[in-house]
C-alpha positions in Angstrom: -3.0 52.3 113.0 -5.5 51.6 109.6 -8.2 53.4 111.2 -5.6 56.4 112.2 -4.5 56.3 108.9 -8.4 56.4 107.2 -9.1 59.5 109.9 -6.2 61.2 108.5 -7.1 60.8 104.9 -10.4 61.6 105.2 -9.4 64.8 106.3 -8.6 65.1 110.1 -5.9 68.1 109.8 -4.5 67.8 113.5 -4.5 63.8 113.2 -2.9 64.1 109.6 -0.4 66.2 110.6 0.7 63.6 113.6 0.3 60.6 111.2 2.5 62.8 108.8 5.5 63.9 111.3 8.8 62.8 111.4 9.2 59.2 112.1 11.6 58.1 115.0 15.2 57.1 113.8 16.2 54.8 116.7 14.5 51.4 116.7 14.6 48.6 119.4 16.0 45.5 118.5 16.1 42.0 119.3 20.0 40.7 120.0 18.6 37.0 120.3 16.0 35.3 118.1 15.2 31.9 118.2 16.5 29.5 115.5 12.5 28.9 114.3 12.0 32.6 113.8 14.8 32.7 112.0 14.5 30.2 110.0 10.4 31.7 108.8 12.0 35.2 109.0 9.1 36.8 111.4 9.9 39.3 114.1 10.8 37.1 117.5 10.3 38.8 120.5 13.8 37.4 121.6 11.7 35.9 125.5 13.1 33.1 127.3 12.2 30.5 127.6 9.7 30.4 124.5 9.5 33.8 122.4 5.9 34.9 121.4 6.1 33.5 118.5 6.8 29.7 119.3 4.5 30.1 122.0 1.7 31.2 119.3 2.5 28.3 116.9 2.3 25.7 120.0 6.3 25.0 120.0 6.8 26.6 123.2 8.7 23.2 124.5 11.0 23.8 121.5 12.1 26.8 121.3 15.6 27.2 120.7 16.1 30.0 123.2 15.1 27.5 126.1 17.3 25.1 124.6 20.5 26.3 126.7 24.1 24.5 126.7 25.6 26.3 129.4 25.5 29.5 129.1 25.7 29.7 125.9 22.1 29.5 123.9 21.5 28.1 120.6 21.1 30.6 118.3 21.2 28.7 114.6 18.9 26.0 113.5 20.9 23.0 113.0 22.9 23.7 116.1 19.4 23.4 117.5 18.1 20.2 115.4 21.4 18.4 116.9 20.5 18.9 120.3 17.0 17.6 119.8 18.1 14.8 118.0 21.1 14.6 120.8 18.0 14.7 123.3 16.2 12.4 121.7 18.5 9.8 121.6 19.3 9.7 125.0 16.0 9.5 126.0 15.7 6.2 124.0 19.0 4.8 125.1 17.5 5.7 128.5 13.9 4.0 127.7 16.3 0.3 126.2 18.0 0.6 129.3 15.0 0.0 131.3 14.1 -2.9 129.8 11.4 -1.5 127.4 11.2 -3.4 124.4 12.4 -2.1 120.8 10.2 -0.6 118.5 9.5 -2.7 115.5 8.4 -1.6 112.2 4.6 -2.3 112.0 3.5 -4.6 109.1 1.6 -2.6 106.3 -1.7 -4.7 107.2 -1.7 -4.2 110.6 -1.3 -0.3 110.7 -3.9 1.7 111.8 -6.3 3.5 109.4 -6.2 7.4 109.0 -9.1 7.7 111.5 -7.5 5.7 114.4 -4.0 7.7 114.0 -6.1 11.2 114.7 -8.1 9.6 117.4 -5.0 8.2 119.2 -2.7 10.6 118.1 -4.9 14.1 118.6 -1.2 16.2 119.6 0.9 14.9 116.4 -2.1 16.3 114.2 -2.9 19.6 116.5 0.9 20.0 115.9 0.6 19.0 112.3 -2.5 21.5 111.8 -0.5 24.9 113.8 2.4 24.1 111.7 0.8 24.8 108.5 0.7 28.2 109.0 4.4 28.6 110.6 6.4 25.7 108.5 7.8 26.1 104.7 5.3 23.1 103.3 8.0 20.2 102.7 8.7 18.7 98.9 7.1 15.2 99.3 3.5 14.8 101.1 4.7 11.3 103.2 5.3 11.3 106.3 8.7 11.8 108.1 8.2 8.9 110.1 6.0 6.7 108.7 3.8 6.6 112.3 1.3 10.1 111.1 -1.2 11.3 108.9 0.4 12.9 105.4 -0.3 16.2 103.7 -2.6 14.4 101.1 -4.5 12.5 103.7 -5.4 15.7 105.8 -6.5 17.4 102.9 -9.2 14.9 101.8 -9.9 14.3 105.1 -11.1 17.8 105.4 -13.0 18.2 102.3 -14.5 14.7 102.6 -18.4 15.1 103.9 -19.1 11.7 104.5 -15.7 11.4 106.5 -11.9 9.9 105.7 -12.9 6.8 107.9 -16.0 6.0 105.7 -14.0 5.8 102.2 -11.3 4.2 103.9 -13.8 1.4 104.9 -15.2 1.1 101.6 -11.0 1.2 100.3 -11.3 -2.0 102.2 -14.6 -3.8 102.0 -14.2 -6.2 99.3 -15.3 -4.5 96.5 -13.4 -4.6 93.2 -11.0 -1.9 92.9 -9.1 -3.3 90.0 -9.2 -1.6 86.6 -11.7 -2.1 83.8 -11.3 -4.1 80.8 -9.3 -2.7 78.3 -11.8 -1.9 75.9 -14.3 -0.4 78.7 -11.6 1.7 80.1 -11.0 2.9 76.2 -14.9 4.0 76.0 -14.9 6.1 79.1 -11.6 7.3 78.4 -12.7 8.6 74.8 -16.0 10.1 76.7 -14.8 11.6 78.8 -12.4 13.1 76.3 -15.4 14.1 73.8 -17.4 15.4 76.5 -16.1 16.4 79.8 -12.4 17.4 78.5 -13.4 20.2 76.2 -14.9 21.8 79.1 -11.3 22.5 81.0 -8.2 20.7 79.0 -5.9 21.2 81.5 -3.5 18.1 80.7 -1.9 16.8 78.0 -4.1 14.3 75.8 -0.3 12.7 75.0 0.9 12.6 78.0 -2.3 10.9 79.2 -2.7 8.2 76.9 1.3 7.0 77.4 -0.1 6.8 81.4 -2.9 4.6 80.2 -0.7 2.6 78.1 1.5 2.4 81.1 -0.7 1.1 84.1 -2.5 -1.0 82.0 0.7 -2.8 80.2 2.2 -3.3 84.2 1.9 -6.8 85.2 2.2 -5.6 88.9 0.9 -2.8 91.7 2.4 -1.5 94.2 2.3 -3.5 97.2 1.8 -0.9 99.5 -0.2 1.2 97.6 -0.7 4.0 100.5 2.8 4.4 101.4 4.5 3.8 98.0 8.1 3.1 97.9 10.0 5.9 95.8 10.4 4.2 92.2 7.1 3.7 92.4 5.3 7.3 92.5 5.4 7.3 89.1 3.5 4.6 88.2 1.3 5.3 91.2 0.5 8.8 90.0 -0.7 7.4 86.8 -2.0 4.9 88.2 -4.6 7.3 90.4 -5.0 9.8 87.3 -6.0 7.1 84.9 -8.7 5.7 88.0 -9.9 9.2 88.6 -10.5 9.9 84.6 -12.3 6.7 85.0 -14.1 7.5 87.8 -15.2 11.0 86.6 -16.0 9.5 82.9 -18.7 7.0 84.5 -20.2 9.2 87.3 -21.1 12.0 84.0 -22.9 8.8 82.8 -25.1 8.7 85.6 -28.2 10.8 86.6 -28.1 9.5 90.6 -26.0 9.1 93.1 -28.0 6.0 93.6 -27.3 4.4 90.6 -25.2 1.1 89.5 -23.1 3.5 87.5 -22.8 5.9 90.3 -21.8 3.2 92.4 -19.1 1.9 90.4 -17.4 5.7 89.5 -17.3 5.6 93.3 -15.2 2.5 93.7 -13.0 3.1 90.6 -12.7 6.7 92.9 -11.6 4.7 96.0 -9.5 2.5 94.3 -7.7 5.8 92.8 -7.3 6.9 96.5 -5.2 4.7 97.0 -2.4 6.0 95.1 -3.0 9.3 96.7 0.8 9.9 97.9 2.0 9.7 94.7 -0.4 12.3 92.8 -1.2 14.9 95.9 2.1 16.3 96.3 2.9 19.9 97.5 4.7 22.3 95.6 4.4 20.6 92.5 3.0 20.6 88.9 1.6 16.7 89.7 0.2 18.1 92.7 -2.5 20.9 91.2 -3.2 18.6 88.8 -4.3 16.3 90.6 -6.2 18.5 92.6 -7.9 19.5 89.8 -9.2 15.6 88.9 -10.2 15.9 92.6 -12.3 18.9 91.7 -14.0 17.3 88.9 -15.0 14.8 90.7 -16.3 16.9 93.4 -18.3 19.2 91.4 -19.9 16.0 89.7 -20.1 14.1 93.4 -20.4 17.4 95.7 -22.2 15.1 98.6 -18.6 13.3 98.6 -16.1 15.9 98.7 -16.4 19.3 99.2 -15.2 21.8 95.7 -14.9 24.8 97.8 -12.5 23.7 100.5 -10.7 22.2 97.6 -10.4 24.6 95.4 -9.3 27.0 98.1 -6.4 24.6 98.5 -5.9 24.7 94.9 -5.3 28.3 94.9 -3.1 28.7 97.1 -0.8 25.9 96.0 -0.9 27.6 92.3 0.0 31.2 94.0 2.2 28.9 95.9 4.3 28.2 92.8 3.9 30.8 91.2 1.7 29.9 88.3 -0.4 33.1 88.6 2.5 34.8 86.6 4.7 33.9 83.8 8.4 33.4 84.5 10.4 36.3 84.1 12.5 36.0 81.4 9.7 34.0 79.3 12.8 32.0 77.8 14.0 30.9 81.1 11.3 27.8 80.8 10.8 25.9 78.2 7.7 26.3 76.0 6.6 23.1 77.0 6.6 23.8 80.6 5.2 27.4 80.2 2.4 25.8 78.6 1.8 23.5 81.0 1.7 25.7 83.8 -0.6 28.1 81.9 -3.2 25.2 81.8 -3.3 24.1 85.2 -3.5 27.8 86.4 -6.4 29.2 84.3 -8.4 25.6 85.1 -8.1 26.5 88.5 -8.9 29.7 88.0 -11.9 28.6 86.3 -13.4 26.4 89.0 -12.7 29.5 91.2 -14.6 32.2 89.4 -17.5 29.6 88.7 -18.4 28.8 91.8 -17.8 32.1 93.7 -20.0 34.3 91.2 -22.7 31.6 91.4 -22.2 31.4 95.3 -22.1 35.1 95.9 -18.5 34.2 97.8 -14.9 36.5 97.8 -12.6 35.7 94.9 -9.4 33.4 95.8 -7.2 35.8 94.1 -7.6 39.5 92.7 -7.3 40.0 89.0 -5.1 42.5 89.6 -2.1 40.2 90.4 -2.1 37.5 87.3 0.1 38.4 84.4 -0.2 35.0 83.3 -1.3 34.8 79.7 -3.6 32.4 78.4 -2.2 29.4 77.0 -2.1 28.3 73.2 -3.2 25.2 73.3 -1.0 24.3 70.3 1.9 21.9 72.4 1.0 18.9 72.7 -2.5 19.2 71.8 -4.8 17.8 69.0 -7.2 20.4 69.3 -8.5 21.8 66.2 -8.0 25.8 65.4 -12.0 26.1 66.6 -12.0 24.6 69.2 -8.5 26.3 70.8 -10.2 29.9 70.2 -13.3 28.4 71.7 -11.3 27.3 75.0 -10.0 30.7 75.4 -12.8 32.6 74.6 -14.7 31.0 77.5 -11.6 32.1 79.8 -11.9 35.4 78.3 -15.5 35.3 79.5 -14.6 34.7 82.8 -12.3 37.2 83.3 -15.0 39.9 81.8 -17.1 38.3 84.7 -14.6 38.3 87.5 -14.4 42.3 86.6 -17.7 42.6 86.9 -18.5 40.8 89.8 -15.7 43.1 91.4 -16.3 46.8 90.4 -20.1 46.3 90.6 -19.2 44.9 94.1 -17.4 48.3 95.2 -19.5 51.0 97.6 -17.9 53.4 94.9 -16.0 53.9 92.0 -13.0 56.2 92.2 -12.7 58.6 89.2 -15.5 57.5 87.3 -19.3 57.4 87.7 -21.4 54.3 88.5 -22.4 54.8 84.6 -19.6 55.2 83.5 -18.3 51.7 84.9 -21.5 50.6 83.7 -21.1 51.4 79.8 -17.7 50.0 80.1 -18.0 46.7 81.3 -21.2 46.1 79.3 -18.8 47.0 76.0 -16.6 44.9 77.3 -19.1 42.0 77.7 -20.6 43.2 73.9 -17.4 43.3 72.5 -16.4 39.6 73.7 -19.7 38.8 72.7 -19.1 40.3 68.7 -15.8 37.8 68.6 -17.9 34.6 69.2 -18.0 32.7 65.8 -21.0 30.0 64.9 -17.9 27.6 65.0 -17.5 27.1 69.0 -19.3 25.3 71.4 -22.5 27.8 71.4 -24.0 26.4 74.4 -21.0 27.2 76.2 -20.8 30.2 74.8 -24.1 31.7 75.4 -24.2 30.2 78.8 -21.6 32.7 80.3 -22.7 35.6 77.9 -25.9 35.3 80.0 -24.1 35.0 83.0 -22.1 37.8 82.4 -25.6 39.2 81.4 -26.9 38.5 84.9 -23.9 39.7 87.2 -24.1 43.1 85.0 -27.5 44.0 85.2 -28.3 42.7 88.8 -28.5 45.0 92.3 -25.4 45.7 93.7 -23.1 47.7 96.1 -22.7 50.4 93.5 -26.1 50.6 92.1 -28.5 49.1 94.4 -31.4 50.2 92.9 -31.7 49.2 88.7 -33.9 51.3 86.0 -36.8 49.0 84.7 -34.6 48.8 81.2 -31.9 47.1 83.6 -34.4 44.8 85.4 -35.9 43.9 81.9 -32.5 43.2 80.5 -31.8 41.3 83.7 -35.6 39.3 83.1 -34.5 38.4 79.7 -30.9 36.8 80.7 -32.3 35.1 84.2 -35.2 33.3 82.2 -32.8 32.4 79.1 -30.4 31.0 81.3 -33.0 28.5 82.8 -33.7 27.4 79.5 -30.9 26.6 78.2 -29.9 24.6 81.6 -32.9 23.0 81.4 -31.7 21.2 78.4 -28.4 20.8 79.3 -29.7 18.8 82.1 -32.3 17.1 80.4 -30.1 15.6 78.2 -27.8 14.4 81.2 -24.3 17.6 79.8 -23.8 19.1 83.2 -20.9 18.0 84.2 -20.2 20.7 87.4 -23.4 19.7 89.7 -22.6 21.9 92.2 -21.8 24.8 90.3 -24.7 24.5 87.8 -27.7 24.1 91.1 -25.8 27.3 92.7 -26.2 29.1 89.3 -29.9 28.0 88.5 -31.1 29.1 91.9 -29.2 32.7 91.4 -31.0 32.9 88.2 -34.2 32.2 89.7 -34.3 34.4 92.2 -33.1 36.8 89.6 -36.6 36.3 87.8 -38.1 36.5 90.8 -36.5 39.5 91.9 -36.8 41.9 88.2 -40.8 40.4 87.6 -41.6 42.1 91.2 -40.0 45.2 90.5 -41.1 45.8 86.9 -44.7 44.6 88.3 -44.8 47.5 90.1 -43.6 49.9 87.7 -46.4 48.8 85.3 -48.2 51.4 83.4 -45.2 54.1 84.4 -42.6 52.4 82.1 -42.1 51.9 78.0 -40.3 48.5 79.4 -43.1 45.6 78.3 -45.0 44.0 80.9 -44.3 40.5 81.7 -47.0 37.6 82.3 -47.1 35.5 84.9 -47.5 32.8 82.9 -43.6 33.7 81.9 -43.1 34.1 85.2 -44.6 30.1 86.3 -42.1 28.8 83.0 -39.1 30.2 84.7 -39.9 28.5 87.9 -40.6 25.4 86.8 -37.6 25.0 84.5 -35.5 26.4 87.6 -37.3 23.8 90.0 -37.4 20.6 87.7 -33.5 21.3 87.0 -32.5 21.8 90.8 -34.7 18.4 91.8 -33.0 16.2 88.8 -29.4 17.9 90.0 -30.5 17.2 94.2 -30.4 13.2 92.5 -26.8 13.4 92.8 -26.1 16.6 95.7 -27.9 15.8 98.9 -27.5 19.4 99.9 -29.0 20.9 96.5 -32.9 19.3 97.9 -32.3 22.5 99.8 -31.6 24.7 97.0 -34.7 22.9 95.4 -37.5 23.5 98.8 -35.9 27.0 99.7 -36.6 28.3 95.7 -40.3 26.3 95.8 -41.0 28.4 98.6 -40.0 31.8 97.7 -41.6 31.1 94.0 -45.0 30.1 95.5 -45.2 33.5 97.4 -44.0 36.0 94.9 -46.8 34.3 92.4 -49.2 34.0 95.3 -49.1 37.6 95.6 -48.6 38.3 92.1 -52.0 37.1 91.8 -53.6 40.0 94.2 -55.1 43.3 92.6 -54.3 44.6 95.8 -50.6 44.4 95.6 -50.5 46.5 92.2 -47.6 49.1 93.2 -47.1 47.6 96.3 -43.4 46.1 97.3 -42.5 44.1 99.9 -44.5 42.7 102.8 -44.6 40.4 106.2 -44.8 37.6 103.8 -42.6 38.4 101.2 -39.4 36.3 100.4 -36.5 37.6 102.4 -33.6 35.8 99.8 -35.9 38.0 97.0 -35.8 41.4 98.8 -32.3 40.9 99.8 -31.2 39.8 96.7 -28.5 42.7 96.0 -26.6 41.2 98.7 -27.2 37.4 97.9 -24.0 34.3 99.8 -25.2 31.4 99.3 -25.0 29.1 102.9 -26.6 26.1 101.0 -23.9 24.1 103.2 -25.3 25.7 106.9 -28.8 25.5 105.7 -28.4 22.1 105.7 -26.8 21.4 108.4 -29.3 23.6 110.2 -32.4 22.0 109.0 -30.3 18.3 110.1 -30.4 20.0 114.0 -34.4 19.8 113.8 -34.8 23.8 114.5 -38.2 23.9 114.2 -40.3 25.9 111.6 -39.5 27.8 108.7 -39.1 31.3 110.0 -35.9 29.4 112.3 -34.4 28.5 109.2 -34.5 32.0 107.3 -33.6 34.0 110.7 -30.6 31.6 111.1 -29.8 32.3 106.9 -30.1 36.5 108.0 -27.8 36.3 110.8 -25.2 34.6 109.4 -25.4 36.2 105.9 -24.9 39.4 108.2 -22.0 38.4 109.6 -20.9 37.2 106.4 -21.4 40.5 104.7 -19.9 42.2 108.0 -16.6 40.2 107.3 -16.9 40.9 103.4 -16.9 45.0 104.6 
């Protein structure tokens, strides 16, 4: 019907004229739908004994319309809960009858970890996984009955690399996972606080420190801390927030993943898993929040959990509730509230446009569809006047970004020329650029200028092929950009590894890309010529700041080896007389010449290379098909 519809538009007169004609009044409809279809308000197909859509969410045993009493069939839902539960009860009085013994609530020590329930249980969590996409997601993330895996532990499960089973072990191995001194806890605390915090303050400093005051004035835990009882979530959630602010405070201490430090950020992080049924919680304000501690940690720990998965999840639990737009009337929340959710959504919208412009990846949500406005920063907050305006000019600069990366990502641009777009996003970008005062955080600041720089002046969809003043302009931001990252990380300030690899590795093969272009413009353009001494700086500040980040992302040695490759062969033939004019080759770079349409698939490289395919050229035809397909999906 799409493609009719496209056919018609694009100016099929007979086709337009039957997509166009009077629509039929008389429907068919469905006299009986089955209670679950009611109850998710989808079309049901009204079959018995399991309608289509039961039978597509695996419920076909279930479905109300088999579920008959008579003659009569059970068309609401609690009619149809009663007779399952009315079923089900028989069946056990059945099963005591026979002699089988009782069912005993299991002792919290002896119940089976997270990875033996989804190895003995594989239908309760096939069930659990269909449901997600058929079932209203319920208010509290424990289970109903106590004997499955929760939401909390099926998320982290997923976006854990190493596995669920492996941090569960180390949960368990002896290793101290009881809080740090006092005055320890108050040094990391106030580090993280000077350092990491003024990066994305998406909590309350207040509200934080009476948590801190809190765990570490109770004279008792929980003593079950994965299943908590109910008057203890509370303390459990600040329990795990003031563990995972620990945890994230020491591992941005460490420069390896190897290291003493390292090691104990990851147990103060395991130890905060434990309390993860109180803080992951679905539908809620607690809930993103703590996804977004989760996210820190993974962007500083990325061979630990995965930030993409996570932050997809994050998305949707902020569209979820409705954080992606203000309440309508304003005054029907309080200020405090409003504020509140204003924080947690723009972090998250953060963490989403970093790492998909650096990655190349879709957007988790269009611009088009937030009306939230930036927060003030001024409840509950002891930020100076500086430093607010410095928060939101950086989410400013992200949203100049995110339009970028969009219209420049369009085949065309409806009502205006490719130009015209152009002049007005870089006036944008200018303009943001004029309101910066000497007062903010200027590496910060300049940081996404140049990225914003980078995204604007790069290849793309709507103008694949740049002018050499572009490609110069584009030069100048790629080889800035390295510098200044190479400080950051020489002096041990990234605190997103993931983010900041992905990034460095664009902005190489950025340099890369404009220095072979100009190169062969040379002598035809007023644009100056650049050295290739310039052009062996940029590499090497790219390369020794991917190698000191691979110390602490397994995955990002990748990043490191596939930009070492592609640098030796662009200067290789840089070097050649013969080349002069000349573009692309046999030899040449295939992430360089397809750089206009660069996804990052740092993630299947690796796991490619970990399958032992054989030589190089395996690896880069495996990287072609599947950016391909990725771009075929993208169209």
């Amino acid at each position: 019907m799409a493609q009719e519809a496209a056919q018609a538009l694009s100016g099929g007169p007979e086709l337009a004229a039957r997509f166009h004609q009077r629509p039929q009044l008389r429907i068919s409809q469905v006299l009986s739908a089955c209670a679950f279809c009611k109850t998710r308000k989808i079309k049901c197909d009204g079959v018995a004994p399991a309608c289509g859509g039961c039978t597509k969410f695996g419920r076909s045993a279930t479905c109300s319309l088999a579920c008959a009493t008579g003659s009569q069939l059970t068309r609401d839902y609690p009619s149809f809960l009663h007779d399952r539960i009315q079923k089900l009860q028989n069946q056990l009085q059945r099963a005591q009858g026979d002699g089988a013994p009782t069912r005993r609530p299991v002792p919290s020590e002896d119940r089976p970890s997270l990875a033996q329930q989804i190895q003995e249980t594989p239908t309760s969590v096939d069930t659990l996984i269909a449901d997600i996409g058929a079932v209203p997601v319920l208010a509290s993330s424990y289970s109903a009955t106590g004997d499955g895996p929760t939401l909390s532990s099926i998320l982290l499960g997923a976006a854990t690399k190493q596995g669920f089973s492996s941090l569960e072990a180390e949960q368990h191995d002896g290793s101290p996972a009881s809080l740090p001194r006092r005055d320890v806890a108050l040094r990391l605390v106030q580090h993280y606080i000077d350092h990491v915090y003024p990066r994305l303050p998406f909590f309350s400093l207040q509200g934080f420190w009476a948590q801190f005051n809190s765990v570490y004035s109770s004279s008792s835990a929980p003593h079950d801390p994965s299943n908590p009882p109910a008057e203890d979530t509370e303390q459990g959630y600040s329990t795990f927030t003031v563990l995972i602010v620990l945890s994230i405070a020491s591992s941005s201490l460490s420069r390896s993943a190897d290291s003493v430090v390292s090691s104990r950020a990851q147990q103060l992080f395991n130890a905060a898993l434990e309390f993860r049924e109180s803080a992951v919680r679905p539908n809620t304000i607690v809930g993103v929040q703590s996804l977004l501690f989760l996210i820190q940690y993974a962007t500083l720990n990325p061979s630990v959990l995965d930030a993409w998965y996570l932050i997809g999840v994050g998305i949707r639990s902020c569209v979820d509730l409705g954080l992606h737009q203000d309440p309508q009337p304003l005054e029907s929340v309080s200020p405090s509230l409003s504020e509140t959710r204003r924080r947690l959504w723009w972090s998250m919208y953060s963490f989403d446009r970093s790492i998909s412009l650096g990655c190349g990846r879709p957007i988790g949500i269009s611009d088009s569809v937030i009306t939230a406005q930036l927060p003030t920063f001024r409840i509950e907050s002891t930020a100076t006047e500086d430093q607010i305006q410095g928060y939101l000019q950086r989410y400013r600069a992200l949203q100049i970004q995110s339009r970028i990366y969009d219209q420049l990502g369009q085949d065309s641009a409806p009502d205006r020329t490719s130009q015209r777009v152009l002049s007005d996003l870089s006036e944008n970008l200018e303009s943001w650029s004029r309101g910066n005062l000497p007062e903010y955080d200027q590496t910060l600041i300049e940081s996404e200028w140049l990225m914003g720089r980078m995204l604007l002046y790069r290849p793309c969809r709507l103008v694949p092929e740049r002018t050499p003043q572009d490609l110069h302009w584009l030069w100048q931001a790629s080889v800035r950009f390295s510098t200044l990252y190479r400080q950051l990380v020489e002096s041990n300030d990234i605190f997103y590894v993931q983010i900041a690899s992905e990034k460095l590795y664009w902005a190489g093969l950025a340099a890369l890309y404009s220095f072979w272009h100009l190169r062969s413009v040379q002598g035809n353009s007023t644009v100056e010529p650049i050295q290739q001494l310039d052009l062996w700086n940029v590499v090497q500040d790219v390369l020794y700041s991917i190698r000191t980040l691979s110390e602490r992302w397994d995955e990002g040695r990748v990043l490191a080896r596939e930009f070492e490759r592609a640098s030796k062969r662009v200067v290789s033939r840089a070097g050649h007389r013969d080349d002069m004019g000349a573009r692309y080759g046999d030899d040449f770079p295939d992430e360089v010449d397809d750089f206009a349409n660069y996804i990052s698939l740092t993630s299947m490289r690796a796991a490619h290379r970990e399958e032992e395919i054989g030589p190089t050229w395996g690896v880069r035809s495996y990287d072609g098909e599947l950016r391909q397909l990725v771009s075929d999906m993208l169209d």
